[in-house]
C-alpha positions as CSV (number, residue, x, y, z in Angstrom):
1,X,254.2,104.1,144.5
2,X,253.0,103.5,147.8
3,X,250.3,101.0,149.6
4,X,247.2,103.1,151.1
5,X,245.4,100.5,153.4
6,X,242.2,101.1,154.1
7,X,241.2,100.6,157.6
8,X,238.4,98.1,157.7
9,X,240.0,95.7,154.6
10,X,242.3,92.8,154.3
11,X,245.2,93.2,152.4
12,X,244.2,92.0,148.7
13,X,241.8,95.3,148.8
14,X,244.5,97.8,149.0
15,X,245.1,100.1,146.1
16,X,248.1,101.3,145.0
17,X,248.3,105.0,144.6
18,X,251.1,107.4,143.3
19,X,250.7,111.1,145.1
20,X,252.7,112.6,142.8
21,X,250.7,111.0,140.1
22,X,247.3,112.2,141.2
23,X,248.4,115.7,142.7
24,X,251.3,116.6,140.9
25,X,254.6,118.0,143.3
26,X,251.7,120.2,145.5
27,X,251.5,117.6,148.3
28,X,254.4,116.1,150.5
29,X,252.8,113.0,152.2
30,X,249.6,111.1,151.5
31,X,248.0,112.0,155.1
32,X,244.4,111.2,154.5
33,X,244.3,109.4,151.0
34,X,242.1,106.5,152.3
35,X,240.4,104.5,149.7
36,X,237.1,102.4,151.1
37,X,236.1,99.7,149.0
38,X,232.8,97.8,149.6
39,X,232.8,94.4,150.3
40,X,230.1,91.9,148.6
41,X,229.0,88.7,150.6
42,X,231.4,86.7,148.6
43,X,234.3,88.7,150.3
44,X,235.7,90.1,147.0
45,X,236.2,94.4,146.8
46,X,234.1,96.1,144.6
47,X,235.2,99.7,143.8
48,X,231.8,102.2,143.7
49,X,232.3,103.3,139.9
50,X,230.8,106.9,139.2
51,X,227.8,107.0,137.3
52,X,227.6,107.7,133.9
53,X,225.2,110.9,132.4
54,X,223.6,108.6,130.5
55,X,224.8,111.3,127.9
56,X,223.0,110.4,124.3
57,X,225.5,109.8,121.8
58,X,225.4,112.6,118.9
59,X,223.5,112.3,116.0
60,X,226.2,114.1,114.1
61,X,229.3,111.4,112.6
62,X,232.5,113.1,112.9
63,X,233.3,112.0,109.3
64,X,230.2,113.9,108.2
65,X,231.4,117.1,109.9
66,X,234.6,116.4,108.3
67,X,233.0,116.4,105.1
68,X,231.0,119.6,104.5
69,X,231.9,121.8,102.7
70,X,230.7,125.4,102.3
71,X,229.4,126.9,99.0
72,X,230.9,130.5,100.0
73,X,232.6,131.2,96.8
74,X,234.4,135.5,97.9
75,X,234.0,136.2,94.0
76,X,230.0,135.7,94.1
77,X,229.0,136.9,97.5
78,X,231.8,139.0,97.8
79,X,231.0,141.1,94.5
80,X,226.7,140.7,95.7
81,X,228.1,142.4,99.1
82,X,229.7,145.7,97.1
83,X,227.0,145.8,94.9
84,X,224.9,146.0,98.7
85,X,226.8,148.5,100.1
86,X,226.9,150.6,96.9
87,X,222.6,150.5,96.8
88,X,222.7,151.5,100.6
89,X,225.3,154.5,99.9
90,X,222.8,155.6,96.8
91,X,219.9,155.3,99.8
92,X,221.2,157.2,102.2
93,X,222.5,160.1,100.1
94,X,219.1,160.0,98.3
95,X,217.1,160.1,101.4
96,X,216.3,163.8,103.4
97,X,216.6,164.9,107.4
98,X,214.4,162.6,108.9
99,X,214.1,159.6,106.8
100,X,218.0,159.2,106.9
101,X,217.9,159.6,110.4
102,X,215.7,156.8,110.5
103,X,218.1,154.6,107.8
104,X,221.3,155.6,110.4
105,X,219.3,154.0,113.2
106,X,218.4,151.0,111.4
107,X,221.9,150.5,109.9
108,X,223.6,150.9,113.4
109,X,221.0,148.5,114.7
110,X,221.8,145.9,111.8
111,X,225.1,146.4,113.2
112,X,226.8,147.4,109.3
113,X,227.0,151.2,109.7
114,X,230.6,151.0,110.1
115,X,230.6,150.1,106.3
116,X,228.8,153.8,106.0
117,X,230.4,156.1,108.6
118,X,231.7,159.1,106.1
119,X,228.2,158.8,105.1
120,X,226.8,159.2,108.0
121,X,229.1,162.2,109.6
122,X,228.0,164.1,106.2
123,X,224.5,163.7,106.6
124,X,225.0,164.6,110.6
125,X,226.8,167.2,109.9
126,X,224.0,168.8,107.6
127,X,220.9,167.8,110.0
128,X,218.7,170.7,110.4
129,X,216.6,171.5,113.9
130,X,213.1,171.5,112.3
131,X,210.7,172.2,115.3
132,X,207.6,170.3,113.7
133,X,209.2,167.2,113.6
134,X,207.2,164.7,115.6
135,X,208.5,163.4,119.2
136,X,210.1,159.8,117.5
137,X,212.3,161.8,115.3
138,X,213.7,165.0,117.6
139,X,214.8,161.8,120.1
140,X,216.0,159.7,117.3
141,X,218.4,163.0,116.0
142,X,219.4,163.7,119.7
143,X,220.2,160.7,120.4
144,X,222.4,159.8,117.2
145,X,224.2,163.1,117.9
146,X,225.1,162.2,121.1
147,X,226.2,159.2,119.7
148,X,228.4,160.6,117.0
149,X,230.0,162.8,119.5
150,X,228.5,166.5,118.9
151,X,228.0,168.4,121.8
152,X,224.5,169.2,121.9
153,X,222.6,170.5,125.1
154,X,219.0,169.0,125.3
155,X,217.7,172.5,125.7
156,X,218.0,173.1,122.3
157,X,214.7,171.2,121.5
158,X,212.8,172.8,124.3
C-alpha cells in the first residue's frame, strides 16, 4: 500500500490506497491518484460520499419468490396442448383455398405454425389460381408462397 497526499491537507487526511487493488496489474505507478477531502470548520476530513438513488426497496420478499410454486402439471396441459393441435390439424384440412390461407396466416402470426408445417406444404402445394378472388386473398397466397419458398413470378396474377 502506499500514502497518496493530497496537496492542500495535513497528514491525518491522507488515504491509503493500493493501485493494484483498485486497477488490477494495468497501471505501473499511481501518477495522478490524488484524493481531495473537504475540510469542515472543525478541521476534521470529511470524504464527499456518493449519493444514493433513493432506489425504493421492492415490494417483493425474497422468501416469497422463493416460495411460489407453479401449478403447471405436463400431464394436464401437456395432454389439453395435443388435444389443441389435433382440433387445429382437423381445421386446417377441413378448411378450402382461401379460408386456409387465411388460417396459415393466422397460425404463422400466433407464431405455432411450426407445430403444422406438413400441413401447410400440402395445402400449398394444392392452392389453386382462382382469378375472382378478391385483392386481400391473391396478396395473402403470394405472399405465403414466397414465403414457403415456391418460385412464383408476380405476373402470374396480372
Amino acid at each position: 500500500m502506499e500514502f497518496v497526499l493530497s496537496y492542500n491537507s495535513p497528514p491525518y487526511c491522507s488515504v491509503l490506497v493500493n493501485p493494484k487493488a483498485l486497477f488490477g496489474s494495468r497501471i505501473k505507478q499511481p501518477q495522478s491518484m490524488l484524493h481531495y477531502p473537504k475540510m469542515s470548520k472543525t478541521n476534521k476530513c470529511q470524504v464527499n460520499e456518493r449519493r444514493s438513488a433513493n432506489y425504493h426497496p421492492s415490494v417483493w420478499d425474497p422468501k416469497l419468490i422463493e416460495s411460489l410454486s407453479t401449478p403447471y402439471n405436463y400431464e394436464v396441459y401437456g395432454t389439453k396442448l395435443d388435444n389443441l393441435k389435433q382440433e387445429a390439424r382437423k381445421l386446417l384440412k377441413s378448411t378450402r383455398d382461401p379460408s386456409s390461407l387465411k388460417i396459415i396466416d393466422l397460425l404463422r402470426r400466433l407464431g405455432v405454425a411450426y407445430h403444422f408445417e406438413e400441413e401447410i406444404e400440402e395445402i400449398l402445394n394444392l392452392v389453386h389460381f382462382n382469378e375472382g378472388l378478391d385483392f386481400y386473398t391473391t396478396a395473402l397466397q403470394f405472399r405465403l408462397l414466397r414465403e414457403h419458398g415456391y418460385l412464383i413470378s408476380s405476373g402470374t396474377y396480372a
